[in-house]
C-alpha positions in Angstrom: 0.0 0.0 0.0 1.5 3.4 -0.9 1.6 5.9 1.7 -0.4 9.4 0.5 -0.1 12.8 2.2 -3.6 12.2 4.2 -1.9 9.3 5.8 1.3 11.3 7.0 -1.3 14.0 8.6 -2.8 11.3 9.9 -0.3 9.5 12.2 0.2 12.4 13.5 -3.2 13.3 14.8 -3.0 9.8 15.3 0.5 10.1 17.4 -0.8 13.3 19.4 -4.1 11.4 20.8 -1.9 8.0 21.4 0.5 10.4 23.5 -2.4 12.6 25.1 -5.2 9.5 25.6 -7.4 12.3 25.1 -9.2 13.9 21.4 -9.5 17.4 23.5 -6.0 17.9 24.6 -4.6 16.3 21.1 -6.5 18.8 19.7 -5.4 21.4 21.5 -2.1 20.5 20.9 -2.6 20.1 17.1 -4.5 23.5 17.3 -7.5 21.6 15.3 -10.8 21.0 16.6 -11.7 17.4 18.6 -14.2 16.7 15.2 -11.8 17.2 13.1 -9.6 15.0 14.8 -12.1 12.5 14.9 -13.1 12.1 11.2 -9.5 12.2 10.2 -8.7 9.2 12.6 -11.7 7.5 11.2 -10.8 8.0 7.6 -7.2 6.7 8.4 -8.9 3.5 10.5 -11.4 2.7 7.4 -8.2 3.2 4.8 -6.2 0.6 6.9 -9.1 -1.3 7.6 -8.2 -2.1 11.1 -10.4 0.1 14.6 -7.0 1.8 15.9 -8.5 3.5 19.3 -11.3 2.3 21.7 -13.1 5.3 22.8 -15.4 6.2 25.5 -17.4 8.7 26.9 -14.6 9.1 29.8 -11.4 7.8 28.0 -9.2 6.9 24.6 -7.3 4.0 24.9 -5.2 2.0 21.9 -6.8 -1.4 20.7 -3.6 -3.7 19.9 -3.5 -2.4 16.6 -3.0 1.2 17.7 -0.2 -0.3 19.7 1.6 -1.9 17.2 1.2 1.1 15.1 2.4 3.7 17.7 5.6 1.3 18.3 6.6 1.3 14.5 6.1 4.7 13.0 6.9 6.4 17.0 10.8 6.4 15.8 10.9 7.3 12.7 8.7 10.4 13.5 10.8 11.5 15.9 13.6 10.8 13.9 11.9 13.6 11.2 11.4 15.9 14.2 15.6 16.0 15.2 15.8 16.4 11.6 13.6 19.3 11.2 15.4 20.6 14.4 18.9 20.5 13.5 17.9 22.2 9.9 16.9 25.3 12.1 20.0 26.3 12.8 20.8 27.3 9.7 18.0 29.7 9.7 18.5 33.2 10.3 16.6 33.8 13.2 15.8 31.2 14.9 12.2 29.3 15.3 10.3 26.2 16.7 8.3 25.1 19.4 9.3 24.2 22.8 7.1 22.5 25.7 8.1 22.6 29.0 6.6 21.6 32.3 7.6 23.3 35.8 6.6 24.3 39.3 5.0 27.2 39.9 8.2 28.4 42.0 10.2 27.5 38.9 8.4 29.8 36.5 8.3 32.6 39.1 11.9 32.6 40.0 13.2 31.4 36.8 11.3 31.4 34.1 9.1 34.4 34.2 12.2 37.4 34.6 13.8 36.2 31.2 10.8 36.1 28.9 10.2 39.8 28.0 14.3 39.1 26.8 13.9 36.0 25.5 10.6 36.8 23.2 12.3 40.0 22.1 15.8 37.8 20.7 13.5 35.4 19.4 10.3 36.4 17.9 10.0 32.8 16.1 9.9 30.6 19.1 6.9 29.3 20.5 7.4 28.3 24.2 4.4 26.3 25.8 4.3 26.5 29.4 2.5 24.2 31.8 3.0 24.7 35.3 2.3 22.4 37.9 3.8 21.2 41.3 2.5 17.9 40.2 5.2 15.2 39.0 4.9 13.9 36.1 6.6 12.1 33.3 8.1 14.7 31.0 8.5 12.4 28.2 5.0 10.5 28.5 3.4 13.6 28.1 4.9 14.8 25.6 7.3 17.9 26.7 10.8 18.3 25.7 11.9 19.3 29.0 11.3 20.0 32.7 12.2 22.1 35.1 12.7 20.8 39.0 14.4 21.4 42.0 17.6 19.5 41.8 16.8 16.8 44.3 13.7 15.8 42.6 14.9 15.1 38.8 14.6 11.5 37.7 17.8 10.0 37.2 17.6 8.8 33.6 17.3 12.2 32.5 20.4 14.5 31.3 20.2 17.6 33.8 21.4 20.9 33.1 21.7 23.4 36.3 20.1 26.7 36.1 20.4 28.5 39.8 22.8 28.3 42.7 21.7 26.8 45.4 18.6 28.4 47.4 18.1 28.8 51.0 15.1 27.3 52.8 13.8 29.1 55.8 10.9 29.1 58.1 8.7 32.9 58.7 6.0 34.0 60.5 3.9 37.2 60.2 4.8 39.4 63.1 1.5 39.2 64.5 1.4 36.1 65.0 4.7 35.9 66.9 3.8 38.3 68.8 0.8 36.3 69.8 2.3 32.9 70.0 5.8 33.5 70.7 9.2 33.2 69.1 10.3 29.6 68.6 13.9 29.1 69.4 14.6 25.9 68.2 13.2 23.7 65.1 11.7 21.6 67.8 9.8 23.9 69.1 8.2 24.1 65.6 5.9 21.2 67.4 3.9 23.2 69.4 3.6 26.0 66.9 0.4 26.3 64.1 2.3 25.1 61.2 1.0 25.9 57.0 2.0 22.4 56.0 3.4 21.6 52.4 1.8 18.8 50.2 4.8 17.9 47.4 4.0 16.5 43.7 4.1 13.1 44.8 0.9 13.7 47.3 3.5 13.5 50.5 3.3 16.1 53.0 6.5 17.6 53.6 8.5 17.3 57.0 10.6 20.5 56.7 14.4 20.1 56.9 16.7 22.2 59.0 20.2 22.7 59.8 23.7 21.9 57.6 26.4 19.2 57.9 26.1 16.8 61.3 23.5 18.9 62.3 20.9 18.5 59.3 17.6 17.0 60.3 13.6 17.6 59.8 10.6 18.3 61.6 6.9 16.6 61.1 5.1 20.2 61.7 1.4 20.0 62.8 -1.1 22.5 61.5 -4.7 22.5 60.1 -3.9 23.9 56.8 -2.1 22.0 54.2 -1.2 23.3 50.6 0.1 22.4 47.5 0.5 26.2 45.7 3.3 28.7 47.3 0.9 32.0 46.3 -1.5 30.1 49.2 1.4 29.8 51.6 2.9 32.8 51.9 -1.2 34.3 51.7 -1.8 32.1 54.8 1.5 33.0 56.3 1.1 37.0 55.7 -2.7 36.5 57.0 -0.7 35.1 60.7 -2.4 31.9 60.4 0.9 30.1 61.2 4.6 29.3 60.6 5.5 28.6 57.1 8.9 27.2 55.3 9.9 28.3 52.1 12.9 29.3 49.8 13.9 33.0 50.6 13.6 34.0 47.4 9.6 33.1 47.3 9.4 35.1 50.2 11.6 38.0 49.6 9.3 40.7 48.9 7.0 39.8 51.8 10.0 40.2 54.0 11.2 43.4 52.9 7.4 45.2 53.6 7.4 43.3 56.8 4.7 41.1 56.2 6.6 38.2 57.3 9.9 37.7 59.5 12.3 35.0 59.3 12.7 33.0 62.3 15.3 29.5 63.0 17.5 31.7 60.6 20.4 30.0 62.4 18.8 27.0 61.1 18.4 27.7 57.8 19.1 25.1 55.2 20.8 25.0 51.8 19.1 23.1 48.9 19.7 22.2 45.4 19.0 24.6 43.1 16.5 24.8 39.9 17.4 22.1 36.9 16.2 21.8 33.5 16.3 17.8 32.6 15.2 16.0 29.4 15.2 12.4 27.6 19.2 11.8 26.6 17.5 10.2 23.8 16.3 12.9 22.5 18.1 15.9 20.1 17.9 19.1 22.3 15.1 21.1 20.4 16.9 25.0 18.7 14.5 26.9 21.3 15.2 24.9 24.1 18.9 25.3 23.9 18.5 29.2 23.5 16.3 29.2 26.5 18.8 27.7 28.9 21.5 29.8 27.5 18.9 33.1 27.9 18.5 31.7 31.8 22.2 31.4 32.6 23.3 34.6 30.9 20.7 36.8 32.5 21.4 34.9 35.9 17.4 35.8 37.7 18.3 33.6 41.2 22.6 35.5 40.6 
């Protein structure tokens, strides 16, 4: 059978929704509309003769067909993708598409002071953002990188480090010390209302303390427990309790005074922000220009 243009569109579609399990967000993706998507995946399974997806109401899963199909044309699509890649560096100014996923510290520290320069260098780049403190599988969902804390990237990923190491600290409003009294050592943390930090992986986080022989962490009680650091430092300026965080989150609501640092002998160094991707992958034009944009203009120094 010879291959004809439709079919070539049509692995891809066919590709995005095998990546995505989902019409809507393939077709989001694809920028066409969940319909179109539709029909052309029903044209290509009435061409081949074979039903590619089973779909439902809640889900789109791959019949064993669709597997076998995803598993032979998967590499030689993203063999065309390096290729396209690596021809755009012979263009003048430079273009492409680059997804990323991050925390929402990561694109606040990191990502958000370098895109007014980045966008301005490189009108052509299209850089899709998704940020969530959720971890997920980079490659499985179909981004070309990540960014994390150090401790936290998965270790068959190449990593490329983007800050210095950040401080971690714990802070209070100054109302509520007032009220509740200056804690003097971690410990002490125990007896203290405590906004509580709920990681990626669904784990609540016991916060760490201290440097060299001296490092060790705290289970912190409270009755509020989030997942987003806009709510914790809200909660923390509001004087509903003790929160932890990086100093730079907290920076500007330290220098007003909404919040003061406490345990600052106590403080604790931690890795700093990484970008990591597949090692089988090429890195993608924009990608490479991003990180190079991040460590020239240095937002964490």
């Amino acid at each position: 059978m010879d291959i004809s243009r439709a079919d070539i569109a049509d692995f891809v579609y066919f590709m995005a929704i095998a990546r995505w399990g989902s019409f809507r967000r393939a077709s989001s993706e694809l920028d066409v509309t969940p319909s179109a998507l539709s029909h052309a995946i029903r044209g290509l399974e009435e061409r081949l003769g074979v039903r590619l997806l089973n779909r439902t109401t809640r889900s789109v899963t791959l019949t064993a067909a669709g597997e076998e199909l995803r598993a032979s044309i998967e590499s030689p699509f993203h063999d065309i993708t390096e290729a396209r890649e690596r021809l755009n560096r012979y263009r003048d100014a430079p273009a492409g598409r680059v997804r990323i996923n991050m925390p929402e510290d990561a694109f606040t520290l990191l990502v958000e002071p370098v895109m007014p320069a980045f966008i301005e260098r490189y009108p052509e780049v299209e850089v899709d953002i998704s940020i969530t403190n959720r971890l997920i599988d980079v490659v499985d969902e179909g981004f070309d990188a990540g960014i994390r804390y150090g401790g936290t990237v998965p270790e068959d990923m190449v990593a490329q480090k983007l800050s210095p190491e950040i401080i971690w600290s714990a802070a209070a409003s100054p109302e509520y010390l007032e009220k509740n009294g200056i804690p003097k050592h971690p410990t002490e943390l125990r007896r203290h209302r405590c906004i509580r930090i709920r990681l990626g992986n669904d784990k609540i986080y016991d916060w760490e303390f201290g440097t060299g022989a001296q490092e060790f962490s705290v289970t912190t009680p409270g009755q509020i427990t989030v997942d987003h650091t806009n709510a914790l430092l809200n909660f923390g300026c509001a004087g509903l309790g003790v929160i932890y965080a990086t100093l730079p989150v907290m920076k500007k609501a330290l220098d007003d005074g909404r919040l003061r640092l406490i345990l600052e002998d106590w403080a604790s160094p931690g890795e700093g922000f990484h970008i990591y991707y597949s090692s089988r992958r090429q890195v993608p034009n924009g990608l490479r220009l991003l990180i190079e944009t991040i460590r020239e203009l240095k937002p964490l120094g």
